[in-house]
MDTraj code that builds the backbone (N, CA, C; nanometers):
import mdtraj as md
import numpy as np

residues = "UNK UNK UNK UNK UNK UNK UNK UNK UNK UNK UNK UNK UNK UNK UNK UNK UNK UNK UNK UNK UNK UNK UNK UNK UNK UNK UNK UNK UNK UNK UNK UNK UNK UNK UNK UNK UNK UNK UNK UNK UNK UNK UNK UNK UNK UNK UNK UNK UNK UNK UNK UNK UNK UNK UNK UNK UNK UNK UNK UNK UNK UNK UNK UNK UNK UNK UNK UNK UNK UNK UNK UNK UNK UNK UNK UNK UNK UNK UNK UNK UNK UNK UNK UNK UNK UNK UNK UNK UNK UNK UNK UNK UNK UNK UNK UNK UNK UNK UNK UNK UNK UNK UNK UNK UNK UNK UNK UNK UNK UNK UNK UNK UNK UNK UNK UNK UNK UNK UNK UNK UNK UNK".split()
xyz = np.array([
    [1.4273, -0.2817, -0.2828],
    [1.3898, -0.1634, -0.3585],
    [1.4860, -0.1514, -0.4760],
    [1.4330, -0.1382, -0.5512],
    [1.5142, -0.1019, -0.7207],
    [1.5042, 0.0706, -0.7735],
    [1.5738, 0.0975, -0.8539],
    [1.6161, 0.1901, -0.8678],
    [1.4127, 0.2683, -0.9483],
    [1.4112, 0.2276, -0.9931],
    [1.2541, 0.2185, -1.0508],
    [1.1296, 0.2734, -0.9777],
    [1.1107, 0.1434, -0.8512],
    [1.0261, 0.1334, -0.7941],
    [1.0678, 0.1956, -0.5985],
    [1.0326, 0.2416, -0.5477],
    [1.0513, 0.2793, -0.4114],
    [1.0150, 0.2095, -0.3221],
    [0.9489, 0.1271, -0.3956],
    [0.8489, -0.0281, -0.2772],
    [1.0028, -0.0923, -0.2202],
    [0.9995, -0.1300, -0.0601],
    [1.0913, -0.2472, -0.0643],
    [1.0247, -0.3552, -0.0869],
    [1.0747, -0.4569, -0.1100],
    [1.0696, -0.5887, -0.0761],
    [0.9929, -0.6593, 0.0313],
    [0.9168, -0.7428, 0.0504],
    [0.8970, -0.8004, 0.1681],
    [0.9662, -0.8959, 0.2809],
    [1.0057, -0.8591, 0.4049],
    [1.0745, -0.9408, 0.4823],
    [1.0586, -1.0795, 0.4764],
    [1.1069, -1.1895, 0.5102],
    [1.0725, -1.3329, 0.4962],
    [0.9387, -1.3528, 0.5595],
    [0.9021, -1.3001, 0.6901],
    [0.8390, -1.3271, 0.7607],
    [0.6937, -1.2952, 0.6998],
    [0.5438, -1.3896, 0.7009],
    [0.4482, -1.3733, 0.6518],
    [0.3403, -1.2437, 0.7049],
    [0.3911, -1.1020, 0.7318],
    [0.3337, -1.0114, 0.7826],
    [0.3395, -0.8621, 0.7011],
    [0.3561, -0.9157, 0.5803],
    [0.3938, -0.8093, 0.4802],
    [0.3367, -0.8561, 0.3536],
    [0.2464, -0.7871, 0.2293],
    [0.2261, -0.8112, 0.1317],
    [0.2497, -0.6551, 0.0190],
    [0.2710, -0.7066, -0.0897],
    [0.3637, -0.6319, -0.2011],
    [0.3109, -0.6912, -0.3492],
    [0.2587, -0.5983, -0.4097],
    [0.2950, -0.5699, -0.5082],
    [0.3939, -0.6516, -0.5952],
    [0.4939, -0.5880, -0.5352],
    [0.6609, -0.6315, -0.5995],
    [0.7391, -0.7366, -0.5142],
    [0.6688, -0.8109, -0.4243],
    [0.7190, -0.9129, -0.3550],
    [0.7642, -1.0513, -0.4489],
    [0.8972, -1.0924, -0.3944],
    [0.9802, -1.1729, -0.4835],
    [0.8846, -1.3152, -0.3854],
    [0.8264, -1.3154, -0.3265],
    [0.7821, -1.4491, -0.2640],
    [0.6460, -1.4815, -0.2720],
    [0.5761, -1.5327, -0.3606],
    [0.4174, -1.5450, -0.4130],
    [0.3334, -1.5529, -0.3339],
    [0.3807, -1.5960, -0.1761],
    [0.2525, -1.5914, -0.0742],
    [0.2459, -1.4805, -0.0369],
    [0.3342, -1.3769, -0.0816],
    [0.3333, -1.2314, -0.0363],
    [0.2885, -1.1245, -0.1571],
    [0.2671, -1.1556, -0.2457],
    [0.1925, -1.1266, -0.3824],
    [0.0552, -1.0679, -0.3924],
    [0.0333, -0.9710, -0.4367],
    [-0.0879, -0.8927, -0.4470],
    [-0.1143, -0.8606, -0.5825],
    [-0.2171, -0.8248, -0.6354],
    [-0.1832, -0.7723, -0.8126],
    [-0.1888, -0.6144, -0.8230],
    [-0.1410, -0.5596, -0.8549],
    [-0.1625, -0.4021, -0.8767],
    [-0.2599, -0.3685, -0.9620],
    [-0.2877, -0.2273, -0.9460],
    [-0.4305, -0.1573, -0.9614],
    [-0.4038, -0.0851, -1.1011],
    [-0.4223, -0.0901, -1.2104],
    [-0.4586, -0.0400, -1.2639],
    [-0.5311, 0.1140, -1.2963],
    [-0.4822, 0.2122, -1.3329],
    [-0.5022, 0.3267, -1.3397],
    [-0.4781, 0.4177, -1.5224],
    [-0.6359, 0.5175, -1.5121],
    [-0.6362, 0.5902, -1.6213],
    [-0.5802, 0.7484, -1.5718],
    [-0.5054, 0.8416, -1.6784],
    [-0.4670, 0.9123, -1.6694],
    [-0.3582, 0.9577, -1.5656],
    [-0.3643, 1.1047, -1.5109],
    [-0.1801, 1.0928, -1.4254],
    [-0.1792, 1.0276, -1.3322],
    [-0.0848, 0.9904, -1.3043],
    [-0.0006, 0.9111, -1.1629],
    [-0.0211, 0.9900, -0.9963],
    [-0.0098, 1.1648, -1.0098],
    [-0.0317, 1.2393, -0.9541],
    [-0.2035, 1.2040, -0.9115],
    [-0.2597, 1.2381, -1.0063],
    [-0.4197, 1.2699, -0.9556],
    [-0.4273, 1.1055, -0.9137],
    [-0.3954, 1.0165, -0.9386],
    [-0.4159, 0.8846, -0.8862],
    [-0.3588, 0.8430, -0.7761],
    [-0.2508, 0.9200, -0.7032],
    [-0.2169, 0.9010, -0.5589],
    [-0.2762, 0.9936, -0.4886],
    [-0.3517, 1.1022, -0.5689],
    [-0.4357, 1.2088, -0.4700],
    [-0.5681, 1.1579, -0.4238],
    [-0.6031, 1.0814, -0.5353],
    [-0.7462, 0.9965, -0.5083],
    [-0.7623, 0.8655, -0.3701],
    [-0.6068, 0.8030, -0.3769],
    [-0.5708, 0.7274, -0.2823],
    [-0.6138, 0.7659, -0.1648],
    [-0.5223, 0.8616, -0.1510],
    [-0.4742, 0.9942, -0.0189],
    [-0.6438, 1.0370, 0.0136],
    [-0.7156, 1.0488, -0.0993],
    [-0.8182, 1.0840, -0.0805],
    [-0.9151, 1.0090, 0.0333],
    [-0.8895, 0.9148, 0.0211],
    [-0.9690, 0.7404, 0.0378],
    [-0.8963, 0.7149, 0.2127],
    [-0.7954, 0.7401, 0.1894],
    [-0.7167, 0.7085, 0.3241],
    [-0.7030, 0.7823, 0.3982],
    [-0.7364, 0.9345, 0.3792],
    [-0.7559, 1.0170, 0.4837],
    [-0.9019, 1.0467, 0.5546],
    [-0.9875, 0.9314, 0.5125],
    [-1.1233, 0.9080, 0.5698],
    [-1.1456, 0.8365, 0.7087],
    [-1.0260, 0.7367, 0.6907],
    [-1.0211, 0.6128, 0.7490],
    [-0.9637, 0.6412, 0.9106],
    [-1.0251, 0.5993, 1.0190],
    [-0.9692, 0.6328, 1.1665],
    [-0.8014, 0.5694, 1.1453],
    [-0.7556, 0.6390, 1.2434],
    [-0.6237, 0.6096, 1.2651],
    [-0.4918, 0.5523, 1.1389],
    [-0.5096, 0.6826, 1.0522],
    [-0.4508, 0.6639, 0.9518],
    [-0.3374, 0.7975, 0.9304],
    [-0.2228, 0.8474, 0.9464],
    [-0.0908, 0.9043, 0.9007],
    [-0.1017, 0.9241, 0.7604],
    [-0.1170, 1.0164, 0.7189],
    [-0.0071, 1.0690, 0.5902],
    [0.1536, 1.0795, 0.6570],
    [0.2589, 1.0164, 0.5812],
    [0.3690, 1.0699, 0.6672],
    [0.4496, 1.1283, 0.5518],
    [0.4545, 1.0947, 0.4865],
    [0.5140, 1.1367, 0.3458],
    [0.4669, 1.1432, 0.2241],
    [0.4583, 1.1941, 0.1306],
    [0.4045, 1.2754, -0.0098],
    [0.4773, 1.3253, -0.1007],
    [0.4776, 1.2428, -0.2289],
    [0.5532, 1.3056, -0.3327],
    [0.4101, 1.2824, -0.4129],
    [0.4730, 1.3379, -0.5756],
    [0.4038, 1.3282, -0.7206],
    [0.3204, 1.2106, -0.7124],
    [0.4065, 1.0890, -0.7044],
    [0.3615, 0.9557, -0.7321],
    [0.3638, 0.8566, -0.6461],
    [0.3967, 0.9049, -0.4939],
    [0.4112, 0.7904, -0.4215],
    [0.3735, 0.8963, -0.2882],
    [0.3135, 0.7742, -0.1862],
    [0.2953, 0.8205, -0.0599],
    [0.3272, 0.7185, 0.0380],
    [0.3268, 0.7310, 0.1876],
    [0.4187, 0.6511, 0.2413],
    [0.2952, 0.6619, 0.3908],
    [0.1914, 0.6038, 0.4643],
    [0.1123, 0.6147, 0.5694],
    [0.1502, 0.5284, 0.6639],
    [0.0537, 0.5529, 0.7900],
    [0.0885, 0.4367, 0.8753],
    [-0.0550, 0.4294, 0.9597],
    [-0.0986, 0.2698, 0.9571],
    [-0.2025, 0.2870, 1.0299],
    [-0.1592, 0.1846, 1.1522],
    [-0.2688, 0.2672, 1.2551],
    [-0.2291, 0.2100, 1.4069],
    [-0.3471, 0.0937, 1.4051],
    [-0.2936, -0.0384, 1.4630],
    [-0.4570, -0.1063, 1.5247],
    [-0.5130, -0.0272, 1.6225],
    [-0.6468, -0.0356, 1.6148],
    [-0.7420, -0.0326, 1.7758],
    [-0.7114, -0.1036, 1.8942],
    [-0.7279, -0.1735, 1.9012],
    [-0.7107, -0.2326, 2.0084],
    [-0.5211, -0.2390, 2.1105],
    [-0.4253, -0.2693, 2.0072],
    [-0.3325, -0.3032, 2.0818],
    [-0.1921, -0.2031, 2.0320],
    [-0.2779, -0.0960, 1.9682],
    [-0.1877, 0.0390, 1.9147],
    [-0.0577, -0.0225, 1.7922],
    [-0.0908, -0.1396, 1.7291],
    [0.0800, -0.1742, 1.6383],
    [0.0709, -0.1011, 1.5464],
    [0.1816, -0.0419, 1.4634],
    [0.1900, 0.1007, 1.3673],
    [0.2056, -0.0518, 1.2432],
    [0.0910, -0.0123, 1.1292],
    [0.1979, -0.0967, 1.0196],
    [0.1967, 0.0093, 0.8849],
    [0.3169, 0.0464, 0.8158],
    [0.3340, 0.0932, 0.6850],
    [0.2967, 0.0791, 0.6003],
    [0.2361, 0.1303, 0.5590],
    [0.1462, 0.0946, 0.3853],
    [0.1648, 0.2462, 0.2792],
    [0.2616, 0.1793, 0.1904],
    [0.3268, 0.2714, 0.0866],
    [0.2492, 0.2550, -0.0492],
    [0.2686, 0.3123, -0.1220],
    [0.1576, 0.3705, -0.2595],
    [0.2561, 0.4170, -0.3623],
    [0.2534, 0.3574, -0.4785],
    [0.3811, 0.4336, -0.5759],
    [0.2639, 0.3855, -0.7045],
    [0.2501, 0.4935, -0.8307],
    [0.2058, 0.5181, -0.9601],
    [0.2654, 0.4915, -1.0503],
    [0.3006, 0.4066, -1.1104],
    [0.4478, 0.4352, -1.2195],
    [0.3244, 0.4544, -1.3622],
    [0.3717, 0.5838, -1.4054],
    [0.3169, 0.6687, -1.4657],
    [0.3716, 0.5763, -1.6268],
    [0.4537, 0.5261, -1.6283],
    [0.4793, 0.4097, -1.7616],
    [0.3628, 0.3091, -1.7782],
    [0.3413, 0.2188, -1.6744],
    [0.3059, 0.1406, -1.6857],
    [0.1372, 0.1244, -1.6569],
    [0.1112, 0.2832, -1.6167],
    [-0.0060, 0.3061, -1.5542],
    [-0.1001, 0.1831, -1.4226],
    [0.0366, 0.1479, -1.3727],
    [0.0034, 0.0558, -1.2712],
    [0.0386, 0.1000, -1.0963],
    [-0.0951, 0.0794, -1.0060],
    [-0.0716, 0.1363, -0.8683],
    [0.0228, 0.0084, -0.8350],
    [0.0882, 0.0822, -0.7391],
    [0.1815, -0.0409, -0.6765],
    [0.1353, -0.0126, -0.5506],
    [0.1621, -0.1302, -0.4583],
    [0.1399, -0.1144, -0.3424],
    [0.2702, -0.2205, -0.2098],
    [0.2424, -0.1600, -0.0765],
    [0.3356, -0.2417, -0.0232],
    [0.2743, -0.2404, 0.1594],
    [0.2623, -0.3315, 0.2069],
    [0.1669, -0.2711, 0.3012],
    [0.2227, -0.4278, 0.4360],
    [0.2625, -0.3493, 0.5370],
    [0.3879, -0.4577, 0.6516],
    [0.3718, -0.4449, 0.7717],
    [0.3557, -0.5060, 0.8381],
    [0.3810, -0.4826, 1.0379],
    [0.5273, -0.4359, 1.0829],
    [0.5605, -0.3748, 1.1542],
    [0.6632, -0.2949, 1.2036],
    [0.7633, -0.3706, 1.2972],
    [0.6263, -0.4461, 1.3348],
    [0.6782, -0.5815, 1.4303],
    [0.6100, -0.7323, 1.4279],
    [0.7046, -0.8159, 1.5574],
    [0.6064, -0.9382, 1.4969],
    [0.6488, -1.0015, 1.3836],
    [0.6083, -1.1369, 1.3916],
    [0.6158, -1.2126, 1.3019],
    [0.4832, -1.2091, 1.1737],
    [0.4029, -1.2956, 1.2743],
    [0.2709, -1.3180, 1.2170],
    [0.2050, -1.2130, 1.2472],
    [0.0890, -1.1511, 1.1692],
    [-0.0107, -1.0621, 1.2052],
    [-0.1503, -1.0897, 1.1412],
    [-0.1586, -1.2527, 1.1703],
    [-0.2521, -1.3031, 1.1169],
    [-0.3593, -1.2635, 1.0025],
    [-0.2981, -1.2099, 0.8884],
    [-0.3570, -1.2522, 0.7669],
    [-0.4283, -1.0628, 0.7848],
    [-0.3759, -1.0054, 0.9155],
    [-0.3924, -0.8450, 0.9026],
    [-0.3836, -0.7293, 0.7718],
    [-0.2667, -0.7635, 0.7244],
    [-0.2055, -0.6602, 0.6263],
    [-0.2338, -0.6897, 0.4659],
    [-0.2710, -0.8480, 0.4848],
    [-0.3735, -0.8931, 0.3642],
    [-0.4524, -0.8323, 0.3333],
    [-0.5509, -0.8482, 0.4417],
    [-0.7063, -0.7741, 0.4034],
    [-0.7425, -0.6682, 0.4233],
    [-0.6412, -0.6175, 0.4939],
    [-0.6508, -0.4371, 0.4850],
    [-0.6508, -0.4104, 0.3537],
    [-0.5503, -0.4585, 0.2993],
    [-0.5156, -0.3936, 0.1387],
    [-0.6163, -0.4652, 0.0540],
    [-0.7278, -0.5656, 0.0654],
    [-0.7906, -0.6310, -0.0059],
    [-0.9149, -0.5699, 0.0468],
    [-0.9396, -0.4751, 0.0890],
    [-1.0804, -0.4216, 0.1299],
    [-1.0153, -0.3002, 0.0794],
    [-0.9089, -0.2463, 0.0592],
    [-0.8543, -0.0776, -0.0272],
    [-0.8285, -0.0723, -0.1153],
    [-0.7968, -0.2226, -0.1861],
    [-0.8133, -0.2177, -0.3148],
    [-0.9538, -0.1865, -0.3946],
    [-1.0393, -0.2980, -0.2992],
    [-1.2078, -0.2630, -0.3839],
    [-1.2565, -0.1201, -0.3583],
    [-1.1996, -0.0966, -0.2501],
    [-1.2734, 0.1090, -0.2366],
    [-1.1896, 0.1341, -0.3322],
    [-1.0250, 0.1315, -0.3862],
    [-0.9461, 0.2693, -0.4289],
    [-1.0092, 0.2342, -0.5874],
    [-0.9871, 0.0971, -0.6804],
    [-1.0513, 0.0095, -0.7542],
    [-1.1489, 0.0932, -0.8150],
    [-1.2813, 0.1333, -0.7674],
    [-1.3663, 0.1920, -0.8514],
    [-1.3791, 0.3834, -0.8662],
    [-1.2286, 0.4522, -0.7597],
    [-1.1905, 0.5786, -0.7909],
    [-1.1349, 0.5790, -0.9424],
    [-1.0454, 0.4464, -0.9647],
    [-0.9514, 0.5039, -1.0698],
    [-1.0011, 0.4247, -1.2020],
    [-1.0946, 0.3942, -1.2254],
    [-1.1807, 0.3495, -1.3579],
    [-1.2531, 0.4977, -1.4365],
])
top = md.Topology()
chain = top.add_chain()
for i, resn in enumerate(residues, 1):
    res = top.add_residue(resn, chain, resSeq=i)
    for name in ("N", "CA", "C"):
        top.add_atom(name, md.element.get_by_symbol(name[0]), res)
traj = md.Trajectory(xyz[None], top)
């Protein structure tokens, strides 16, 4: 985490993808956004408070911080949300709690929330 951005980093281990990840197999592209940073993490929040077994746990202006449980075998994984209102770019950061591998889990969560959050903020 940098003074900037609130995202950490991704652990070595392949069960975490970022935004701001220094390791390219852990690489995602960020979302693009018109107007405030605010109404664009509310729209998020919007999107993710639809979804079964999903936490708000924390809430600011520009960043939010959730946790969703699996079905089946209850694992909590973190998936954080930050706006940087400069660059008008969503960031994202989204990890298993545990575990190594979580087979390609935390990928496609965020690659099926990108295409829903994707056509809120156009």
């Amino acid at each position: 985490m940098n003074q900037r951005y609130p995202l950490k980093d991704c652990p070595p281990s392949p069960n975490c993808v970022c935004t701001l990840a220094t390791r390219p197999e852990q690489v995602m592209p960020p979302l693009p956004f018109e107007g405030d940073a605010t109404a664009a993490i509310a729209r998020v929040i919007g999107i993710l408070e639809r979804l079964p077994r999903v936490r708000i746990v924390e809430r600011r202006d520009n960043y939010f911080h959730a946790t969703f449980t699996t079905l089946v075998f209850r694992f909590v994984d973190d998936v954080e949300f930050f706006a940087d209102s400069e660059t008008k770019l969503l960031h994202f950061r989204s990890a298993s709690r545990i575990g190594y591998s979580d087979l390609g889990v935390n990928r496609r969560r965020m690659q099926r929330l990108v295409k829903r959050i994707a056509r809120t903020l156009d």
